[in-house]
KEKE-3310 file (N, C-alpha, C; in steps of 0.2 Angstrom, whole numbers, plus 5000, padded with zeros to 4 digits):
npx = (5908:5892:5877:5865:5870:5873:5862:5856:5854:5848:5854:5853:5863:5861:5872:5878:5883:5875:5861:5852:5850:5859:5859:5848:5860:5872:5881:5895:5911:5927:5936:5941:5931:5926:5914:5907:5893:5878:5882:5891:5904:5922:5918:5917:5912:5905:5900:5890:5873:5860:5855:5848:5839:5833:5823:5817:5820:5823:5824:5828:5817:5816:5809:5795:5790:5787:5798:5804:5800:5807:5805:5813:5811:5812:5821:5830:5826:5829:5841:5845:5837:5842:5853:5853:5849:5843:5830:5819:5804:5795:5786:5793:5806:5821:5828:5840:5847:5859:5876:5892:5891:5878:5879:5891:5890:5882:5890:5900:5913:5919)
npy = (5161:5159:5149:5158:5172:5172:5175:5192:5202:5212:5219:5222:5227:5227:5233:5228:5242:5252:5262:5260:5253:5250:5256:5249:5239:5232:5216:5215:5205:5209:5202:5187:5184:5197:5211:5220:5233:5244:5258:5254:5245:5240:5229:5215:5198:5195:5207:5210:5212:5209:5203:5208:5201:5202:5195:5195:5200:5215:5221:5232:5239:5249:5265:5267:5254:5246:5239:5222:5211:5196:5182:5174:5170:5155:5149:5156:5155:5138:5136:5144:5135:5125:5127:5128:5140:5155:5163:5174:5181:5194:5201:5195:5196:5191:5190:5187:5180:5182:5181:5180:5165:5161:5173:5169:5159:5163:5171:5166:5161:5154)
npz = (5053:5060:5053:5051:5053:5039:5033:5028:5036:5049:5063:5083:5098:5115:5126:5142:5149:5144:5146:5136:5121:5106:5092:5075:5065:5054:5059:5066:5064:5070:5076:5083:5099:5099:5095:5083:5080:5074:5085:5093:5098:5095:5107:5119:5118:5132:5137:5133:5136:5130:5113:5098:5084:5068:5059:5047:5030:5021:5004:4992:4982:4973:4972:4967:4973:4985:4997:4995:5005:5016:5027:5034:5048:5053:5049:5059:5072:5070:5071:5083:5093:5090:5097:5109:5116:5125:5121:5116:5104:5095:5087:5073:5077:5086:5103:5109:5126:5137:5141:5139:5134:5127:5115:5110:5103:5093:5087:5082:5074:5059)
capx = (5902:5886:5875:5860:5872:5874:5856:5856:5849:5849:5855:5857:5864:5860:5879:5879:5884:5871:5854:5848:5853:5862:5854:5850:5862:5874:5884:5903:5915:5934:5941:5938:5930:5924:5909:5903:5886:5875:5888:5895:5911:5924:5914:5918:5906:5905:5899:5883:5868:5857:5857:5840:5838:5825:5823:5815:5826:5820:5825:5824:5815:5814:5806:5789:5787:5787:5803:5803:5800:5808:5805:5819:5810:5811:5830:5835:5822:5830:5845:5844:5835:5848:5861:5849:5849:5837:5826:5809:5802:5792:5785:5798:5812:5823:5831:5844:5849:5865:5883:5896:5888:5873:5883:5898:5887:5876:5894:5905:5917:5920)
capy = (5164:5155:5149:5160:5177:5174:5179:5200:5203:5220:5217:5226:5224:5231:5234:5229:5246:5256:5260:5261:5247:5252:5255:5245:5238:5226:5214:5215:5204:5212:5197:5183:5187:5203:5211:5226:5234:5249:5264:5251:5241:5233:5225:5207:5196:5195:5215:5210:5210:5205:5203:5206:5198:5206:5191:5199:5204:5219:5221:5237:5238:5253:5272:5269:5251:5243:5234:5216:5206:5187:5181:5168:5167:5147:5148:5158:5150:5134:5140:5146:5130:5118:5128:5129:5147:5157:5169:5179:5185:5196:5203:5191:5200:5187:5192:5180:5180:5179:5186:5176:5159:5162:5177:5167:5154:5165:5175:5160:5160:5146)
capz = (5056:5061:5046:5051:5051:5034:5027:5028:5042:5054:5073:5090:5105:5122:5130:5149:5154:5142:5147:5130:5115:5099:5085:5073:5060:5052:5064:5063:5069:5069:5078:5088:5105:5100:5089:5083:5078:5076:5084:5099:5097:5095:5114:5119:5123:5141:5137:5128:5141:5124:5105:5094:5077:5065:5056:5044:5027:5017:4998:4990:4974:4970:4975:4968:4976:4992:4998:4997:5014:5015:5031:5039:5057:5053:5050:5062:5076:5070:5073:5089:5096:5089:5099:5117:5118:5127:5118:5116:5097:5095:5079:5071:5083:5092:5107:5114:5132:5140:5140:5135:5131:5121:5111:5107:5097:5086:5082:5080:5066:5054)
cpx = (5896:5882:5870:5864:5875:5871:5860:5852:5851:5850:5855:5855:5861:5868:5875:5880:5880:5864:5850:5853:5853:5856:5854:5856:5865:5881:5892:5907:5922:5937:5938:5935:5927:5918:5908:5896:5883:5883:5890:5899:5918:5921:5918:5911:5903:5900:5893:5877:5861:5859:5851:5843:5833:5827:5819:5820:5822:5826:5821:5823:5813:5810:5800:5785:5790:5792:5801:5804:5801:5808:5809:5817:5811:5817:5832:5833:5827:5837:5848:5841:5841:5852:5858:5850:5844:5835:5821:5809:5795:5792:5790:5803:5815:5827:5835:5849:5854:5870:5887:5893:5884:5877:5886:5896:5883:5883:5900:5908:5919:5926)
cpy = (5159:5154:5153:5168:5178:5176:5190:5203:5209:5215:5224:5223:5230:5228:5234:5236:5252:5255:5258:5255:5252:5252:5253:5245:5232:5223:5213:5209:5204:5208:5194:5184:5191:5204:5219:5229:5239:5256:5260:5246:5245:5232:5217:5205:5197:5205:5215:5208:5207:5206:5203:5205:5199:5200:5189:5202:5208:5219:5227:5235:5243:5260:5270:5261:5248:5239:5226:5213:5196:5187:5174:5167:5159:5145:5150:5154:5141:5135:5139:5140:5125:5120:5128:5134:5149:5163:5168:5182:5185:5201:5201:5195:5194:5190:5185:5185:5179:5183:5179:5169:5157:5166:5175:5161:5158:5170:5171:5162:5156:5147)
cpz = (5055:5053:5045:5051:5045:5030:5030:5030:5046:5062:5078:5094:5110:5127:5138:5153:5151:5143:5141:5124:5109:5094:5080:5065:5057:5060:5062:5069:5069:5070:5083:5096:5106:5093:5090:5080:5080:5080:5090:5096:5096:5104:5114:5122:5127:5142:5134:5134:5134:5118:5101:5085:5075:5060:5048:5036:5020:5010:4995:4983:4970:4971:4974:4971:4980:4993:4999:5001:5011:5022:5032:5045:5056:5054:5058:5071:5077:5073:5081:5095:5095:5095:5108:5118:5122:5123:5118:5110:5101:5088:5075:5072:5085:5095:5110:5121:5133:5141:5137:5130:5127:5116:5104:5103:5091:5082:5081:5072:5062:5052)
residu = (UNK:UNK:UNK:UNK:UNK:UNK:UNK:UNK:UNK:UNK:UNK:UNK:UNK:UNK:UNK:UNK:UNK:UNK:UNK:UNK:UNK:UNK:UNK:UNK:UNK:UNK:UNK:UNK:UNK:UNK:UNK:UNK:UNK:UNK:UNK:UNK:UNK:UNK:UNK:UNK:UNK:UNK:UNK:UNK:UNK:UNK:UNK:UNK:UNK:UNK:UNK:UNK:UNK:UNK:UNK:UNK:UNK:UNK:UNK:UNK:UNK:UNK:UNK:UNK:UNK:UNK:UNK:UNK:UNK:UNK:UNK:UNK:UNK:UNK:UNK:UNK:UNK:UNK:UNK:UNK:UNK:UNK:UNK:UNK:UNK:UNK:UNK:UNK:UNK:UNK:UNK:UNK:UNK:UNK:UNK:UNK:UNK:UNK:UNK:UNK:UNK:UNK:UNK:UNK:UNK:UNK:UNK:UNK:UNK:UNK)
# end
């Protein structure tokens, strides 16, 4: 797996043939070619019209205080340029663009 799907990060896709994108969660991937997350999968690539990355990793700390926020937009931004993706962040959100191509680099498996 890519080295940026290794922090503890929340994903969702938006499936090519749903109007509305999954909700958020953890990214699975069962087998090569194919990924799950949020209540869509096992999908193949080629099925993923995007992918958002909250880049963002909360840490609970307990009821009476406030979850601990690490921010990796640096990582995963690096990340993501190293490999020429296309993406748009927003509120440290990355959205990468594509279907197969883009996809198949950020769910790579080692």
């Amino acid at each position: 797996m890519n080295v940026a799907l290794k922090l503890p990060l929340r994903f969702r896709m938006k499936w090519v043939f749903d109007a509305e994108p999954a909700s958020w969660g953890l990214l699975i991937i069962p087998t090569q070619g194919y990924v799950e997350g949020g209540t869509l999968g096992p999908i193949t690539y080629r099925e993923i019209e995007w992918l958002e990355i909250d880049s963002v990793e909360r840490r609970c700390r307990g009821t009476l205080v406030s979850d601990l926020e690490i921010d990796h937009s640096e990582k995963v931004e690096s990340v993501l340029t190293a490999h020429r993706m296309t993406f748009s962040v927003e509120s440290k959100v990355y959205r990468v663009f594509g279907y197969k191509e883009a996809i198949s680099v950020v769910c790579k498996q080692t």
